[in-house]
N, C-alpha and C positions, 0 to 999 in steps of 0.2 A: 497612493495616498500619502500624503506631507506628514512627518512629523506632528504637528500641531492636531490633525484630525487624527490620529493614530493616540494621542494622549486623551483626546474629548473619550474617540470610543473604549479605551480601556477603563475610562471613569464608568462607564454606562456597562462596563461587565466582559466588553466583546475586545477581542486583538482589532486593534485596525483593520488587519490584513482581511478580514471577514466580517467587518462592522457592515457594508455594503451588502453580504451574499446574505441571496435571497433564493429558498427552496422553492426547487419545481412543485408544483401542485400533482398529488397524484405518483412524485415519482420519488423513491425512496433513498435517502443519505445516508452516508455511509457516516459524518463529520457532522451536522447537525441535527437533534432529534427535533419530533414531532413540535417542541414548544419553543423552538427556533433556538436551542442554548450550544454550543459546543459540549460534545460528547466527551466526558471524564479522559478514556484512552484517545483521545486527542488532540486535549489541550495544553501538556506540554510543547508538542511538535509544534499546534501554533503558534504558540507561546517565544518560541526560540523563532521561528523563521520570521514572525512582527520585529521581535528586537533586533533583525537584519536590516530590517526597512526594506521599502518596494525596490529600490535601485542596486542595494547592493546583492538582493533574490533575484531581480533581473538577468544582472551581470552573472551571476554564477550559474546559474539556468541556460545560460548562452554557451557561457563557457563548455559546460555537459554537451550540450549539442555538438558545439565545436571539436567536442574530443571526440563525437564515436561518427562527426563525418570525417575527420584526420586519420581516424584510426582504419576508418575502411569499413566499419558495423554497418550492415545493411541487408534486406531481404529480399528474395527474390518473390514474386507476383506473378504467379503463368496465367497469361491470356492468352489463349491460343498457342502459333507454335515458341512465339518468342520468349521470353521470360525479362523481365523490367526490376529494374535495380530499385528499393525502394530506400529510403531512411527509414532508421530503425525507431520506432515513436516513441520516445522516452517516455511516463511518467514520473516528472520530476519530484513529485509529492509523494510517498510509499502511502502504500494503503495499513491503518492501523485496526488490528485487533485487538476488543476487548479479550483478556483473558475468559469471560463464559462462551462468546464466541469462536474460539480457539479451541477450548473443550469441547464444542459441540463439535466440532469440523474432526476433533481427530477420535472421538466415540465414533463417528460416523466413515472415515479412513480405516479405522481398528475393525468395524462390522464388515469393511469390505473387504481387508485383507484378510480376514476368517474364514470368509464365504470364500474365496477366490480358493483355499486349495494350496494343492505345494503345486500345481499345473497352471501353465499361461499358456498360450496359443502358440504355437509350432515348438513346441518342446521346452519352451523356456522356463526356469525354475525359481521359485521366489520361498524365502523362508519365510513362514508367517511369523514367528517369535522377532525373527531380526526385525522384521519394519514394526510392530508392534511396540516393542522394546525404545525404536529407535521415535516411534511417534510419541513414547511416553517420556522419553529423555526430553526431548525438543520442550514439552511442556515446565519440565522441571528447570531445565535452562532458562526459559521464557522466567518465571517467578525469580530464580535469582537474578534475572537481569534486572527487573522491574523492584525489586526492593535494593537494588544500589543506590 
């Protein structure tokens, strides 16, 4: 998208970069809700990768690729007896989490490491307080991040 249409659609509310996107019918968005708007914990991220413009997102996007096929990053694929080298599939967009969604994911981590036990399969031992502890830190870190 040019400049000039990148400026119309920030008039109208939306980044350029997703003045065009148009939700599957039926299938659920992570980035825009049900009344077509960009989701709160997203609009920063769009917000900054518009004011790159489509060329210079291109170019950097390239470049990522370029470094994990240089670097050698890749996975293997067994079909049968051989095993095939794949590229590794970058997404180049992180996926964002609302902080209630974040909460709910790790109430729901916290329930499972309770029920799990100080026992894992074939003897291996997990502290419940540690990951517990350690999923309730991640949260608190998440909010100081988010109020810088």
């Amino acid at each position: 998208m040019d400049k000039r249409n990148q400026r119309q659609a920030r008039k109208r509310g939306a980044p350029g970069l997703v003045a065009d996107y148009k939700l599957l019918p039926g299938v659920p968005d992570e980035m825009i809700d049900a009344a077509g708007q960009i989701r709160p914990s997203w609009l920063p991220l769009i917000s900054a990768l518009d004011e790159l413009g489509s060329e210079e997102l291109t170019g950097r996007f390239q470049r990522a690729d370029q470094y994990l096929r240089d670097a050698g990053v890749y996975y293997r694929k067994y079909d049968g007896a051989e095993g095939k080298e794949r590229a590794w599939p970058l997404a180049h967009v992180p996926m964002i989490l609302d902080e209630s969604e974040w909460l709910t994911i790790t109430r729901g981590l916290t329930q499972r490491a309770e029920l799990l036990g100080d026992e894992l399969p074939h003897g291996r031992r997990v502290e419940r307080t540690d990951l517990v502890e350690h999923l309730q830190a991640g949260i608190g870190e998440r909010r100081r991040e988010q109020a810088r």
